[in-house]
C-alpha positions in Angstrom: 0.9 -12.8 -14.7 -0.2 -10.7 -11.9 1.0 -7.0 -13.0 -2.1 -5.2 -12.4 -4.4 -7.2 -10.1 -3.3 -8.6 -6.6 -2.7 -12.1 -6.4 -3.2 -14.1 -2.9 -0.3 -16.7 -1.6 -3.5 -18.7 -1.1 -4.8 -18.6 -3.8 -1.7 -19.3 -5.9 -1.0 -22.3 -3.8 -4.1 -23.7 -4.1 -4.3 -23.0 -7.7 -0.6 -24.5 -8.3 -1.0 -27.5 -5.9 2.5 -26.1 -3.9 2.8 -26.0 -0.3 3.3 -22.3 0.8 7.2 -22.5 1.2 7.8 -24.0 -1.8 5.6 -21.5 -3.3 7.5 -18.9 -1.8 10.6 -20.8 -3.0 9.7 -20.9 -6.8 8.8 -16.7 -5.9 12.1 -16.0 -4.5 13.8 -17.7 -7.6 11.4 -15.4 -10.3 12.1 -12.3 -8.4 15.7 -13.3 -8.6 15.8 -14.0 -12.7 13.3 -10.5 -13.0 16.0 -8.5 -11.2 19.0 -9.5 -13.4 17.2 -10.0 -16.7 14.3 -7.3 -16.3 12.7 -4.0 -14.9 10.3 -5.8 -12.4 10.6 -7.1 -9.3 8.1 -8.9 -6.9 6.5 -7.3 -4.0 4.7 -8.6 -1.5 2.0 -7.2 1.2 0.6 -9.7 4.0 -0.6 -12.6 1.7 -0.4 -10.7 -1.9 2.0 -10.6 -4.2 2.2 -8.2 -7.3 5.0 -7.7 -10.1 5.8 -4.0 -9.9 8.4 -2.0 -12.4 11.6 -1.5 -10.1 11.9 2.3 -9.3 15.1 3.2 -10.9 12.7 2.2 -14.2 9.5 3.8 -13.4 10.7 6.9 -15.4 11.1 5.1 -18.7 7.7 3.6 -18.1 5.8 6.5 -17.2 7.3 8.6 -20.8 5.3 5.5 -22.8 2.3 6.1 -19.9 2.6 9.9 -20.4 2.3 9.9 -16.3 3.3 12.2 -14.0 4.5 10.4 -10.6 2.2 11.1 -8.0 3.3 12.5 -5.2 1.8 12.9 -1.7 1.3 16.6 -0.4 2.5 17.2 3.1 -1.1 17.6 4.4 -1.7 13.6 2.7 1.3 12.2 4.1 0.8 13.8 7.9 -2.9 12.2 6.9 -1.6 8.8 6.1 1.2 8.5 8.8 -1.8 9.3 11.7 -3.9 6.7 10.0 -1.1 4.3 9.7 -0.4 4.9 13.7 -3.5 4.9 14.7 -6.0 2.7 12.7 -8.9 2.3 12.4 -9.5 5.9 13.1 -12.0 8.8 12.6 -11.7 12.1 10.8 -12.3 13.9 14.4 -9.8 12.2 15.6 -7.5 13.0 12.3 -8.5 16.9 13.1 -8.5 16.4 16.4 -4.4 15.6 15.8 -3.8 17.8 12.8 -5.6 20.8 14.1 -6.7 21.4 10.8 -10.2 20.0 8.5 -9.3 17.0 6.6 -12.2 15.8 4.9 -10.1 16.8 1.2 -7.1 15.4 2.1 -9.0 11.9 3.4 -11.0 11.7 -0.1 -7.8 12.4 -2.0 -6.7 9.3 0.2 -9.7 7.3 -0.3 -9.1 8.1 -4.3 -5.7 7.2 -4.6 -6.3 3.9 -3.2 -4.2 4.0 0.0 -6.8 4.3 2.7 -10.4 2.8 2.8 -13.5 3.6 4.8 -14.0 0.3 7.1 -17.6 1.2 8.4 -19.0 3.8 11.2 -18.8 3.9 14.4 -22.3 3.6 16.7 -22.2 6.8 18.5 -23.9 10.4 17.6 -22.7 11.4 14.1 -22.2 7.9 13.3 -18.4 8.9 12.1 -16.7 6.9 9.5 -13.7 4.6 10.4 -10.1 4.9 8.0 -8.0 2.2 7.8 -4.8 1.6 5.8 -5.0 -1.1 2.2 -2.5 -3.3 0.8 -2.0 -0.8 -1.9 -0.5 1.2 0.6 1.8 -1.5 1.8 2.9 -2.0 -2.1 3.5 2.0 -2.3 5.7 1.5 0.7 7.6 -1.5 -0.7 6.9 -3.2 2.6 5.2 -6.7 3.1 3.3 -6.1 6.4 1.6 -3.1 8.5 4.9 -3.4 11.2 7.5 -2.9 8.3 5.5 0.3 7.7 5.7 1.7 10.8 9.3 1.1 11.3 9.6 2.9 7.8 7.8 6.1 9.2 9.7 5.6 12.4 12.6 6.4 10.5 11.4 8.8 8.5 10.4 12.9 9.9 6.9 13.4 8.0 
């Protein structure tokens, strides 16, 4: 149903005629039947929801895929985690941090979907502004921007 593309709550609601908890009712009982009959599992990220393969099947899939997992380099995730903390934020402000150019490591970013360019700022230069997506908040397996942090919080990047 919604494998691929990002579905709202809203939208679903709407679409369904279901208030919003009983929506998230009738979602609760799916993920329940996919996680003892199937690989997937539903994930959730402020008002989207997706079907995802659970991770302890992403192998199998990925040999039919012919993918490699794709992993973060140090220099993305220490990338990602200042973004995370401090967004929206500039590349100076990235470098400024890092001590190091970043301009590679934000378009690697910006291509794997995790971070977005929300706009400049109006001062000389006219620097961009980076700011975290939901596809970020799916790669995390967390529903909201707070669970995130609390995940790198935990976590020595």
């Amino acid at each position: 149903l919604f494998a691929v593309d990002n579905v709202t709550i809203t939208d679903l609601s709407e679409k369904l005629e279901l208030g919003k908890n009983e929506l998230l009712a009738h979602l609760q009982e799916l993920d329940d039947f996919l996680l003892a009959h199937t690989p997937l599992t539903v994930r959730y990220a402020g008002d989207q929801v997706r079907l995802f393969t659970r991770p302890e099947y992403a192998e199998y899939i990925r040999k039919f895929r012919e993918e490699k997992p794709q992993r973060l380099s140090q220099e993305a995730l220490e990338t990602l985690a200042i973004i995370i903390y401090k967004q929206p934020c500039t590349r100076q402000e990235i470098e400024d941090l890092r001590g190091v150019d970043s301009e590679k490591t934000i378009s690697t970013l910006i291509r794997s979907g995790l971070i977005r360019a929300m706009g400049n700022i109006k001062q000389p230069g006219s620097p961009v502004m980076y700011s975290i997506t939901d596809e970020c908040l799916f790669a995390f397996g967390v529903r909201s921007y707070e669970e995130l942090i609390d995940i790198i919080k935990e976590t020595e990047l």
